[in-house]
Backbone as a ProteinNet text record, in pm:
[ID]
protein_1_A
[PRIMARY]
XXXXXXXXXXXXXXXXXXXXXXXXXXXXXXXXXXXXXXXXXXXXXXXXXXXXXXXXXXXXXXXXXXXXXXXXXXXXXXXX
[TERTIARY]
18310.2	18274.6	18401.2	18428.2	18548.7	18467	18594.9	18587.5	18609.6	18559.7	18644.5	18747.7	18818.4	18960.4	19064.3	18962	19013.6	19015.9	18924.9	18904.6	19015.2	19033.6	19119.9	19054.4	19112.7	19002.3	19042.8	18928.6	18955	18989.2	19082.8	19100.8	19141	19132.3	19144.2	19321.2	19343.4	19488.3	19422.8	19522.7	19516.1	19424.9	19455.9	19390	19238.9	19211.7	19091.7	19084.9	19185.8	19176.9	19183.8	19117	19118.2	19218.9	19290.7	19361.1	19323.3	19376.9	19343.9	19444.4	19480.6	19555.6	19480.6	19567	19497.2	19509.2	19366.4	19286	19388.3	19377.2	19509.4	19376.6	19379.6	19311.2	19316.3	19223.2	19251.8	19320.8	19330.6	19526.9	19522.6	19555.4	19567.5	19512.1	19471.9	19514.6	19600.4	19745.2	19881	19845.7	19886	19862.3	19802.7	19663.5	19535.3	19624.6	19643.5	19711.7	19874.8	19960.1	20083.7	20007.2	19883.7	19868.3	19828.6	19710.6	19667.7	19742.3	19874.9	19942.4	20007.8	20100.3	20172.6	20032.6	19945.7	19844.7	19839.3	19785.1	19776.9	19932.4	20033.2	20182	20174.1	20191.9	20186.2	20095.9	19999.3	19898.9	19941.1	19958.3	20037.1	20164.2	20277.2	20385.2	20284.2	20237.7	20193.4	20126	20031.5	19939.9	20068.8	20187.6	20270.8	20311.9	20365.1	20445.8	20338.4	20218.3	20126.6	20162.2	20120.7	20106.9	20232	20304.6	20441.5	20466.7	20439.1	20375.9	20375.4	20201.4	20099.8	20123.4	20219.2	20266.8	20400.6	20461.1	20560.3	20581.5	20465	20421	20400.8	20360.4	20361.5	20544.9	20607.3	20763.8	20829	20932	21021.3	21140.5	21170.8	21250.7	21375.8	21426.7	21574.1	21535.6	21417.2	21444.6	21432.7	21369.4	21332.5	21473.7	21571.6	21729.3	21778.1	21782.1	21865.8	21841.8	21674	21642.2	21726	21700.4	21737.4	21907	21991.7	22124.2	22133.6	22053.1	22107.7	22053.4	21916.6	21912.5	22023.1	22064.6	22221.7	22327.5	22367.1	22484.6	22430.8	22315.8	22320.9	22298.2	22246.8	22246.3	22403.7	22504.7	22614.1	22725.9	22670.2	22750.7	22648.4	22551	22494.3	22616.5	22626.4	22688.5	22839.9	22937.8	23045	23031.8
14674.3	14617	14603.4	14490.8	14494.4	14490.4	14539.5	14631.3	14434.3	14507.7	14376.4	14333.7	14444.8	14443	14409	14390.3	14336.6	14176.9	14074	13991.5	13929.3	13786.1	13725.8	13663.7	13660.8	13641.1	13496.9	13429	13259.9	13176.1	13121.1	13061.4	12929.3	12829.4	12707.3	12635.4	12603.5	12490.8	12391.6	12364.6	12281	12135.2	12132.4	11962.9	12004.1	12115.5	12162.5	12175.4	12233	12286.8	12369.1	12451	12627.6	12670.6	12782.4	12851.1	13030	13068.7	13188.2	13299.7	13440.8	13508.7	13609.1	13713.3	13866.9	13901.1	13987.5	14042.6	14176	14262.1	14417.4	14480.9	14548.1	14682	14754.6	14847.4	14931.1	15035.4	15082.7	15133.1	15267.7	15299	15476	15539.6	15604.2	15713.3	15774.1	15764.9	15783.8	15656.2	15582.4	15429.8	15424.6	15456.5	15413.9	15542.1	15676.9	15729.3	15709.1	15656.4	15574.5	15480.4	15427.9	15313.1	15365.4	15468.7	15526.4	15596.7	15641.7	15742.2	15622.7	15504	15379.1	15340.8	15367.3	15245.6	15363.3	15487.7	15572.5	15615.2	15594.3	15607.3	15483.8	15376.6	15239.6	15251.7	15280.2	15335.1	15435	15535.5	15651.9	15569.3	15496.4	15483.7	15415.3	15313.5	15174.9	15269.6	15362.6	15419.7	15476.9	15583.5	15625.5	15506.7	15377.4	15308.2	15282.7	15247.1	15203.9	15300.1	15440.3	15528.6	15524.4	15541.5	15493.7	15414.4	15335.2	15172.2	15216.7	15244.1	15315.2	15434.3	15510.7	15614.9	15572.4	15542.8	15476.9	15341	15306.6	15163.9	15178	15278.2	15316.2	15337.1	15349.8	15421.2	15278.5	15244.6	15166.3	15178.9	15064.8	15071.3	15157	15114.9	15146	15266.3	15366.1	15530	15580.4	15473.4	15574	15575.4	15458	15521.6	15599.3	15625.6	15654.7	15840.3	15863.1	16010	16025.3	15855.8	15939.7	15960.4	15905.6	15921.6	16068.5	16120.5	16226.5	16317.6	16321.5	16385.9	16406.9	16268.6	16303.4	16398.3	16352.2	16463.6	16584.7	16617.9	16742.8	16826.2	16729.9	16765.3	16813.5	16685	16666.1	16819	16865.6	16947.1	17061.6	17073.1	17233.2	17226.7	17161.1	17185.3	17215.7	17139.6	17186.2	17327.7
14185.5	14056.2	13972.4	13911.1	13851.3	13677.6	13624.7	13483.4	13411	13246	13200.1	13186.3	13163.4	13114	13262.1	13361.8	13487.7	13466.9	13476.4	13452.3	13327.7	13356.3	13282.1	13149.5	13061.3	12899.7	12924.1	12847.9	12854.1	12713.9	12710.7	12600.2	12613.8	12506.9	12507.2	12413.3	12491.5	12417.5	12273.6	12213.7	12135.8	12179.2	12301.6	12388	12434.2	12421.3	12512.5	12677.1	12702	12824.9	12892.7	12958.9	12921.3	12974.9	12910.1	12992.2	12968.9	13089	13126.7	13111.3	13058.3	13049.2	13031.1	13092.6	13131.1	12996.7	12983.5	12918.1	12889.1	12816.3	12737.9	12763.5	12869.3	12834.7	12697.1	12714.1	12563.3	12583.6	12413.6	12375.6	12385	12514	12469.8	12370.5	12383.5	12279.2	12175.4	12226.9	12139.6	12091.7	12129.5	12030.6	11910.2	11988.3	11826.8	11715.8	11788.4	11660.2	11590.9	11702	11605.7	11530.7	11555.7	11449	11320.2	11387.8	11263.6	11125.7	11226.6	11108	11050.7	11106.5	11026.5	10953	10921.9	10843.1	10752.6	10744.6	10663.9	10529.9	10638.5	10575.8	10494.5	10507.7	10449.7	10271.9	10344.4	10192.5	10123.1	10165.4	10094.7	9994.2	10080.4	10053.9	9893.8	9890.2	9839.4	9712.9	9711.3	9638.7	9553.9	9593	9518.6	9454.7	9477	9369.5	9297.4	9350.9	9210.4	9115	9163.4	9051.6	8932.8	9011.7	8959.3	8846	8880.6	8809.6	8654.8	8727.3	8611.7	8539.7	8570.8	8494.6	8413.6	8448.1	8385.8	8273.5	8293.1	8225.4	8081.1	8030	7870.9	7828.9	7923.8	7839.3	7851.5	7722.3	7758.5	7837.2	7881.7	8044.4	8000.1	7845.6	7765	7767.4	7735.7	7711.2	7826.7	7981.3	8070.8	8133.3	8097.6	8167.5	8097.8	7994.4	7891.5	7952.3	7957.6	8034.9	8172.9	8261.8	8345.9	8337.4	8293.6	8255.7	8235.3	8107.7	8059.3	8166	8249.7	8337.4	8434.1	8470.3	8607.8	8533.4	8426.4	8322.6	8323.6	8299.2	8280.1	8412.4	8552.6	8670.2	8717.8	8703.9	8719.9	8639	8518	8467.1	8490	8546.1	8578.8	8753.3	8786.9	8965.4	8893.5	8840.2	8804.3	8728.1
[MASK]
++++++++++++++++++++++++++++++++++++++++++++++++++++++++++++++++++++++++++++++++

């Protein structure tokens, strides 16, 4: 008995004429979870800049350098 993923999947050209190309078995295991953790990371990454965004969005841009400036100086002169 052959499986599906044996069998060749059928598809059609632009002209209508079928062509045939082997069928991808399904994806491991490791796979589905490299995918899972890149799709989960992606959102994570994406959800932090929103927040970001949205937290930051009340301050003007001029005081939020101006903090972080004086933050690096005073970073910069606690290490010296």
């Amino acid at each position: 008995m052959r499986d599906r993923s044996d069998q060749p999947a059928m598809s059609y050209d632009p002209f209508g004429e079928p062509v045939a190309f082997p069928a991808h078995g399904l994806s491991t295991a490791g796979d589905r979870r490299a995918r899972t953790v890149a799709v989960i990371g992606f959102w994570l990454v994406a959800a932090t800049l929103l927040a970001g965004r949205i937290y930051f969005a009340e301050e003007p841009v001029a005081q939020m350098v101006a903090n972080a400036h004086a933050q690096v100086v005073t970073f910069i002169t606690a290490i010296l």
